[in-house]
C-alpha positions as CSV (number, residue, x, y, z in Angstrom):
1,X,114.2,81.3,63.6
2,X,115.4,84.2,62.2
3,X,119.1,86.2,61.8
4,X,118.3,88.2,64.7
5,X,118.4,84.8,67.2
6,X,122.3,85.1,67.0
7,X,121.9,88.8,68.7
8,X,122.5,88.5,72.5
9,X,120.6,90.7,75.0
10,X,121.3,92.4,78.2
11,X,120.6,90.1,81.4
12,X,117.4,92.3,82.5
13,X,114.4,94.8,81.2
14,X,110.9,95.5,81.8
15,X,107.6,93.5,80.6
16,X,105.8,96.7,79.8
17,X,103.2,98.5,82.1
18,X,104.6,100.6,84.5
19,X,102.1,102.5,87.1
20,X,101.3,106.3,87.2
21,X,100.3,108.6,84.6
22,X,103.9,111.1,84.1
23,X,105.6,109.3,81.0
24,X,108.3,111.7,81.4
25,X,108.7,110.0,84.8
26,X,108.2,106.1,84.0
27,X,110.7,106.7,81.1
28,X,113.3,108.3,83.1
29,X,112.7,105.5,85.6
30,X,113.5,102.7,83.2
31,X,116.1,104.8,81.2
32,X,118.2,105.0,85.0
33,X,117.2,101.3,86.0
34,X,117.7,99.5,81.9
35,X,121.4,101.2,80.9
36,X,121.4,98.3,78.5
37,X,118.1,97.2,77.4
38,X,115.3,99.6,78.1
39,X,111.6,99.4,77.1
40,X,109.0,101.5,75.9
41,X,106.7,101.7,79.3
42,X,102.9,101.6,79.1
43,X,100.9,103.5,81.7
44,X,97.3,102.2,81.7
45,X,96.3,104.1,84.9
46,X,95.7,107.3,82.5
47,X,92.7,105.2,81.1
48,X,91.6,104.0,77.6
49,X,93.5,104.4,75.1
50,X,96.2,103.8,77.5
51,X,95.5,100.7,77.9
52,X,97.2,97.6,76.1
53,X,94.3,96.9,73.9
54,X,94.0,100.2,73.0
55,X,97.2,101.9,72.9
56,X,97.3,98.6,70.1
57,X,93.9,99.3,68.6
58,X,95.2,102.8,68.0
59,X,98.3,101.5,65.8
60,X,95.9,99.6,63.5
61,X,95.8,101.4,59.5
62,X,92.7,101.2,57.8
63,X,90.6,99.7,61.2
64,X,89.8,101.9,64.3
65,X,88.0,101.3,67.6
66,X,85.9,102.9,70.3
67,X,85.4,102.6,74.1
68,X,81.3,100.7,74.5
69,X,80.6,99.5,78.1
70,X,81.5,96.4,77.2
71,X,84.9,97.0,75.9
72,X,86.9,98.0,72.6
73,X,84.6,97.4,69.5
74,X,85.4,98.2,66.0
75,X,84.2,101.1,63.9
76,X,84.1,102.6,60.9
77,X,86.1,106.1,61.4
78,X,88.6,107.7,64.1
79,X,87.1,108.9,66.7
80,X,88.4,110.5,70.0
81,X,88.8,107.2,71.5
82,X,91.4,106.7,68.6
83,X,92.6,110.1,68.8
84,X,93.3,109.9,72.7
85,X,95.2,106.4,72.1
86,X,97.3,108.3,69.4
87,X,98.0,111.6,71.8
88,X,99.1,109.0,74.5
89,X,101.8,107.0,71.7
90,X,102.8,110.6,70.9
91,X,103.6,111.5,74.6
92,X,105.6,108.7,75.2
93,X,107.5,108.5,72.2
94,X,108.3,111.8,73.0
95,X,109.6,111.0,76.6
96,X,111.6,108.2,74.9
97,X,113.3,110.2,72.6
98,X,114.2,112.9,75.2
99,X,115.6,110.5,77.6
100,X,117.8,108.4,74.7
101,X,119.8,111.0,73.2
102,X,123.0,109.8,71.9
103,X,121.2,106.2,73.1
104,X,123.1,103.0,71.1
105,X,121.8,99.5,72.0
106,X,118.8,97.5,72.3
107,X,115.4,99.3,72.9
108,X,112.2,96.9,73.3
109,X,109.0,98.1,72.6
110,X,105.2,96.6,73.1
111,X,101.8,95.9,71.1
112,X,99.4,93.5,71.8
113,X,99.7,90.2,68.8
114,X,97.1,89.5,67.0
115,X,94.9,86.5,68.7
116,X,94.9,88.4,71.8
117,X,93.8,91.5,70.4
118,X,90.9,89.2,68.0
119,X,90.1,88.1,71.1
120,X,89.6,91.2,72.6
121,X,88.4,93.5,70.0
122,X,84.7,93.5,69.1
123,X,82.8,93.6,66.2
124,X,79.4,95.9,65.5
125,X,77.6,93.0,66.9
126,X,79.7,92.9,70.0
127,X,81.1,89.5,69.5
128,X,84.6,88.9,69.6
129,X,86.8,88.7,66.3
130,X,87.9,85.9,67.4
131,X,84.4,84.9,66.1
132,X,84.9,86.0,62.2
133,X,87.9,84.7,60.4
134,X,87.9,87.0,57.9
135,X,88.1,90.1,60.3
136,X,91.1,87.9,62.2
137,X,92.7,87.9,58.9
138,X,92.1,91.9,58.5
139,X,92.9,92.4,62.0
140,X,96.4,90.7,61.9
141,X,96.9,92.7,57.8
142,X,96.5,96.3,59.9
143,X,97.9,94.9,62.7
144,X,101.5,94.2,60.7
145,X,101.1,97.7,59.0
146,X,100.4,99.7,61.6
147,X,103.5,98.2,63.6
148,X,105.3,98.7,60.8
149,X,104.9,102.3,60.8
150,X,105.2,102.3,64.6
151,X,109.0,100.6,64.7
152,X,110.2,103.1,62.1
153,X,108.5,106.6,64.2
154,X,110.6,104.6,66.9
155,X,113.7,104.4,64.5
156,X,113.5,107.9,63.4
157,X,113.4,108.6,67.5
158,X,116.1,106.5,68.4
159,X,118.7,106.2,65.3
160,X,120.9,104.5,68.0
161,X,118.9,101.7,68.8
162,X,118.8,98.4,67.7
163,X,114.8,97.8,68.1
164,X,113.0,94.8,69.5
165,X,109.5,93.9,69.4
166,X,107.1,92.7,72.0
167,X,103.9,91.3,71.0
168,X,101.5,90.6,74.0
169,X,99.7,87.6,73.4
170,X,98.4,86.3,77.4
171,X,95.2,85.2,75.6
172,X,96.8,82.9,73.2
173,X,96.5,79.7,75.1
174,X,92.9,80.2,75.1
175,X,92.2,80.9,72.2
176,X,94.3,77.7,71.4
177,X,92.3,75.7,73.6
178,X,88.8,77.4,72.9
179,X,88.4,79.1,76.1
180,X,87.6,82.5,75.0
181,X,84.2,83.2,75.8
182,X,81.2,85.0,74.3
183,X,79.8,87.9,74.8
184,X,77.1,86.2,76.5
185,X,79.2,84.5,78.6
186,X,77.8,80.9,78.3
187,X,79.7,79.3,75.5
188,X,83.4,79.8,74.5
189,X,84.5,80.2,70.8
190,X,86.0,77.8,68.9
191,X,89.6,76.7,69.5
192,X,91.4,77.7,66.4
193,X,93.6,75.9,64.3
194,X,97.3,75.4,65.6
195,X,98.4,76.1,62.4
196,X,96.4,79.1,61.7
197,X,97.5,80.7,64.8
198,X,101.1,79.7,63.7
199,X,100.8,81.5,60.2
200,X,99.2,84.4,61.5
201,X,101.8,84.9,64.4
202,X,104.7,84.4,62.0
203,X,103.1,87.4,59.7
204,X,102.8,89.7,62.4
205,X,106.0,89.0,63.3
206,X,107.5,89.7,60.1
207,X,106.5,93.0,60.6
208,X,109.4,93.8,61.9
209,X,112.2,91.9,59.2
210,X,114.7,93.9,60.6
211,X,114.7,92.8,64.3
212,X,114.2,90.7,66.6
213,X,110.8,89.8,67.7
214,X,109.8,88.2,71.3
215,X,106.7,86.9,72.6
216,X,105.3,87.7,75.8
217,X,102.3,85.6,77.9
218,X,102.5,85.5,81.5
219,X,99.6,83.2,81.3
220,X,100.1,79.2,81.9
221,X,100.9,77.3,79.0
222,X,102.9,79.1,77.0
223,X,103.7,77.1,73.7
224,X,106.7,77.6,73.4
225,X,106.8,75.3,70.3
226,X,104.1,77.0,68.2
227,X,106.1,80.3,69.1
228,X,109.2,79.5,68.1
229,X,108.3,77.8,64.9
230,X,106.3,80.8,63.9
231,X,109.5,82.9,64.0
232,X,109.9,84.3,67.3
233,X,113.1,84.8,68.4
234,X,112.7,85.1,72.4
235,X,109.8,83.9,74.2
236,X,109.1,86.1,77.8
237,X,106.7,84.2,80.6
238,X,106.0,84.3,84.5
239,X,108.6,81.7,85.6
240,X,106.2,80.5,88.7
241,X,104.2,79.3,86.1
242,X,106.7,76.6,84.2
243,X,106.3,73.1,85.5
244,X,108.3,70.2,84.7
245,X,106.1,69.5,81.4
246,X,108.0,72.8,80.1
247,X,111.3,70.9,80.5
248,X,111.6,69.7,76.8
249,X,110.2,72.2,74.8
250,X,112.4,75.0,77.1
251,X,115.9,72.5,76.5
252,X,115.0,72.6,72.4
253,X,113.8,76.3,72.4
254,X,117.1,77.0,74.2
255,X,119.2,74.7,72.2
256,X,117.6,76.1,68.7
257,X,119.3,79.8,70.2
258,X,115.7,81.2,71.5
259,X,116.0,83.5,74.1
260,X,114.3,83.0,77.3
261,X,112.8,86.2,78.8
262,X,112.0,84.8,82.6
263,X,109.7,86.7,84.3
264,X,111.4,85.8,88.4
265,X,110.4,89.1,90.3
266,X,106.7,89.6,91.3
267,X,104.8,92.0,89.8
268,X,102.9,93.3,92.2
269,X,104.2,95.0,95.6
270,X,105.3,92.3,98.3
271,X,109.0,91.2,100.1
272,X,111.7,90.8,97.3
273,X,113.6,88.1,98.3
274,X,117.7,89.0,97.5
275,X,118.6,88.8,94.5
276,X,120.3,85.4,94.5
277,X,117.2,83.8,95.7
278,X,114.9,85.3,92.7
279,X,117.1,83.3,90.0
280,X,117.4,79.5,92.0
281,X,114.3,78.2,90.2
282,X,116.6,79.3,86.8
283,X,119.4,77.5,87.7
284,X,117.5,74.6,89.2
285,X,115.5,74.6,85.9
286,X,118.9,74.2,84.1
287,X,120.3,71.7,86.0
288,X,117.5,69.5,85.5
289,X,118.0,70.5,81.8
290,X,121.1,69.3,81.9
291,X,122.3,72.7,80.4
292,X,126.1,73.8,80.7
293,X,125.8,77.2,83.7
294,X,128.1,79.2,81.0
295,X,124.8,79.2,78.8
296,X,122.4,80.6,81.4
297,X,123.9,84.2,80.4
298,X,123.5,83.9,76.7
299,X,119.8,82.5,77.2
300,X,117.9,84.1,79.5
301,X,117.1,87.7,80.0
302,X,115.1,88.6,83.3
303,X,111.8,90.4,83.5
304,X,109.4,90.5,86.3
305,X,106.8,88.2,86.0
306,X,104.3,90.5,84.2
307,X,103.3,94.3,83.6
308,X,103.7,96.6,86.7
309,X,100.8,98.9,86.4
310,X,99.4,97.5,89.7
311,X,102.5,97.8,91.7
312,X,103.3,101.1,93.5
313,X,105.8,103.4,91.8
314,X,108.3,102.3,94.8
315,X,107.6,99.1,94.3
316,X,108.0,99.3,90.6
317,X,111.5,100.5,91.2
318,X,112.5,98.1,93.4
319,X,111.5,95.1,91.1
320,X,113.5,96.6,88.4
321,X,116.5,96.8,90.6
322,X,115.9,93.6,91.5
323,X,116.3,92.0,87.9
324,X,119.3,94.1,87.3
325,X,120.7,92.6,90.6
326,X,119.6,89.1,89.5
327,X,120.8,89.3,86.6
328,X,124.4,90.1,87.8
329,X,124.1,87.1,90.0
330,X,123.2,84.9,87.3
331,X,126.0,85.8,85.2
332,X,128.5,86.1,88.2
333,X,127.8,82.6,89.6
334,X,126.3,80.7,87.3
335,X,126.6,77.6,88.8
């Protein structure tokens, strides 16, 4: 656990993906919902390159990637596939920066983490990464670099800001468990070792030395164990997900001072319930814990459950108002 752990955040932000293609307009909406902890939004719906795997693939140094029918694969040079992913970054982080002038506080921004983007990423074959653990190890080397240079263009943007990085990692429980599959689609790659993963994810994440770091899966399963060990210092998941075999590794995660980013508002459009209701799993959670209320502030940060590039944009709004609302509730009336 790093120095950053003792940082505390606002009570609500974003996941990521927000829907539409106007970055002007997504930034401005989570500027005016997020006064205190706004994010970076993604907008896939412009297409690839957009996308998580390759608005990530287009941070890499040294490695690039191109659109096949199959998905993102590898190649030797940039290409417009690259380029486009680039243009995309650029427009945002120009949005950003309009809408933060004078900004001071916490900003979060997004990449996909390493064993979901080997997973994801091909090679010239059209296998997987995941398959070659030399080009996992190259992966995760540009990986680091390229967010490296990415959090200081964001620094330089917003001088104000106090920067935290997401990495997106939904496929890390399979690739933990061997469930990724091939291209064929027959057999699944090998599950790899815990303690690989663990090393890896800890040198992505010290990418960013200066910051805090969180983890994000809104897939079931999260370790939270491996996460934290590797150095994460918040780890953000789709609360409907937990069940009561979370319980202890969520009491020593929160007891060790890692953040708990609780994803408690839908992600895709439906009734909102108000926003009392959306955090009484949290507090039943802590109560079974056995956790003091007055910590429930300090802890947990709510999200929506995932990314909210298939919501509607009024939808989208909503949800976000919904987790500032819940978060107010939380801290008002802990108990």
């Amino acid at each position: 656990m790093s120095e950053n752990s003792v940082f505390r955040f606002a009570g609500a932000t974003g996941v990521g993906s927000m829907p539409g293609g106007d970055a002007r307009e997504a930034v401005k909406t989570v500027i005016g919902s997020f006064e205190d902890f706004p994010y970076l939004p993604e907008l896939p719906a412009r297409g690839p390159g957009a996308d998580m795997i390759g608005r990530t693939a287009g941070m890499l140094v040294e490695l690039y990637a191109r659109v096949e029918p199959s998905g993102w694969r590898i190649g030797d040079r940039p290409g417009r596939d690259t380029r486009r992913a680039r243009g995309w970054l650029r427009e945002d982080l120009d949005a950003l920066e309009e809408f933060t002038q004078g900004y001071e506080g916490d900003l979060k921004v997004q990449a996909v983490g390493p064993w979901t983007l080997a997973a994801a990423l091909e090679l010239r074959g059209g296998e997987a990464a995941l398959s070659d653990p030399g080009a996992c190890r190259d992966l995760a080397a540009s990986l680091a670099e390229g967010l490296r240079l990415h959090l200081a263009e964001v620094r330089r943007r917003v001088p104000g800001a106090r920067v935290l990085l997401q990495l997106d990692e939904p496929s890390l429980t399979a690739v933990l468990r061997g469930q990724v599959r091939t291209a064929s689609g027959y057999r699944t790659h090998r599950a790899v070792d815990r303690q690989l993963v663990e090393h890896t994810l800890r040198d992505v994440i010290g990418a960013h030395p200066d910051g805090p770091v969180a983890v994000h899966s809104c897939a079931p399963d999260v370790p939270f164990a491996l996460l934290r060990r590797a150095g994460a210092d918040a780890v953000s998941f789709d609360f409907a997900l937990l069940t009561e075999r979370d319980d202890e590794v969520i009491g020593e995660a929160v007891e060790a001072g890692t953040r708990l980013f609780a994803g408690v508002v839908p992600g895709t459009d439906g009734p909102l319930s108000d926003p009392a209701g959306s955090v009484m799993g949290v507090r039943t959670l802590w109560r079974r814990l056995g956790l003091h209320p007055g910590l429930l502030a300090e802890a947990v940060t709510l999200t929506p459950a995932c990314g909210l590039a298939g919501a509607s944009p009024a939808y989208a709004r909503r949800a976000l108002a919904q987790c500032v609302q819940a978060a107010r509730s939380l801290a008002d009336n802990p108990e």
